[in-house]
N, C-alpha and C positions, 0 to 999 in steps of 0.2 A: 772810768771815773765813778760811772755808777756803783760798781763792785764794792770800790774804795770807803766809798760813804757811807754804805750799809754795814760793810765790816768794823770800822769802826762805830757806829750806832749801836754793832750787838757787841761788841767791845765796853765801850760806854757802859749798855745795862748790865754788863754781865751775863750776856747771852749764854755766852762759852766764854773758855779762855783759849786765845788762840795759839799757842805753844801744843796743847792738847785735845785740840780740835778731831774729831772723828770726819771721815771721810764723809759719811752721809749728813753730818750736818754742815759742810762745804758743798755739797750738792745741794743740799736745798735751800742756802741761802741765795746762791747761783742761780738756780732754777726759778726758784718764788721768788724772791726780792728782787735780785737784778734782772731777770730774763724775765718774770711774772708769766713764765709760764705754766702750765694746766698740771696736776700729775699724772706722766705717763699711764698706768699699771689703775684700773678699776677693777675691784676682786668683787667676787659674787655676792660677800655681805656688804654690798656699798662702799667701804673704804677703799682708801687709794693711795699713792705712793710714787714716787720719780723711781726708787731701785725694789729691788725683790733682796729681803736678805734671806738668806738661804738656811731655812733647818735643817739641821744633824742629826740624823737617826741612829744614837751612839750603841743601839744594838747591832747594828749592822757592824759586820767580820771584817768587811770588804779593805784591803788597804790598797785600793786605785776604786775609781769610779769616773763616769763622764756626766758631764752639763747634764745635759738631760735627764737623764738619772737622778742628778740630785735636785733641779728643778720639779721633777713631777714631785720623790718623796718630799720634797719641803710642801710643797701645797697639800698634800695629802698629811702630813703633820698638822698642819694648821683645818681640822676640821674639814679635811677633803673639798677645801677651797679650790675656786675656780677662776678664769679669767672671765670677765663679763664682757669682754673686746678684745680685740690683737691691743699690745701695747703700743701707743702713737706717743709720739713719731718714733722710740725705738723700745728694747728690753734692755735696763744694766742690771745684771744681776752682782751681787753682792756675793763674796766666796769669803765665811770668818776664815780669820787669821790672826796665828797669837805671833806676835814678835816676828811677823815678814816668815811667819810658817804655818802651814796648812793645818785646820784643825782637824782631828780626828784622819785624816785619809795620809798616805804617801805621794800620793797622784790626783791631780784632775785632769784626765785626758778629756781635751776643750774640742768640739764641734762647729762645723763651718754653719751648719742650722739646726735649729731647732724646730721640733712638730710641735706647735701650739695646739694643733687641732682637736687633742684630746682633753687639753685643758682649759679649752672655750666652755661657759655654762652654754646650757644647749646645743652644744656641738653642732652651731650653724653654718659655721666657717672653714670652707678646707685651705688652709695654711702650706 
């Protein structure tokens, strides 16, 4: 119900329009408005976030890559950005997609975990 009322309220203002609503801003109305909860993802310049969208390193040759892989170079795009925590309660990472198609790669070969541990500022945490 809760959901309901809110969508409609950003309806109302003109939030978005919801025909063409972006995933991430269905996440974060879900997350903040109806769930009011925290965001996940605290990066080492203070912001912070429910998902990680993922930068493209459109120099890279590579056509397959894995999570990981494109996990670290995205934070290393972004001014060799860091996590300042393990993500609580989890990581959604974000993979762009144009038209239900992968951008730039052929493949993402997906991993059952992830080493955060390199990408803790401080490297206090073994992950």
């Amino acid at each position: 119900m809760q959901l309901q009322l809110t969508l409609l309220e950003c309806l109302f203002l003109n939030a978005f329009v919801f025909d063409y609503a972006e995933v991430e801003v269905m996440i974060g109305i879900l997350m903040d408005k109806t769930l009011r909860l925290g965001n996940f993802i605290l990066y080492s310049d203070d912001s912070s976030d429910f998902f990680h969208q993922l930068e493209i390193n459109q120099r890279d040759l590579s056509r397959s890559t894995t999570v990981q892989n494109m996990f670290e170079m995205s934070l290393e795009m972004m001014d060799d950005m860091k996590l300042k925590t393990i993500p609580t309660p989890g990581l959604i990472i974000e993979i762009p997609r144009d038209k239900n198609k992968l951008v730039h790669y052929e493949a993402v070969i997906p991993t059952l975990t992830l080493n955060l541990a390199p990408l803790i500022q401080n490297g206090e945490y073994n992950v």
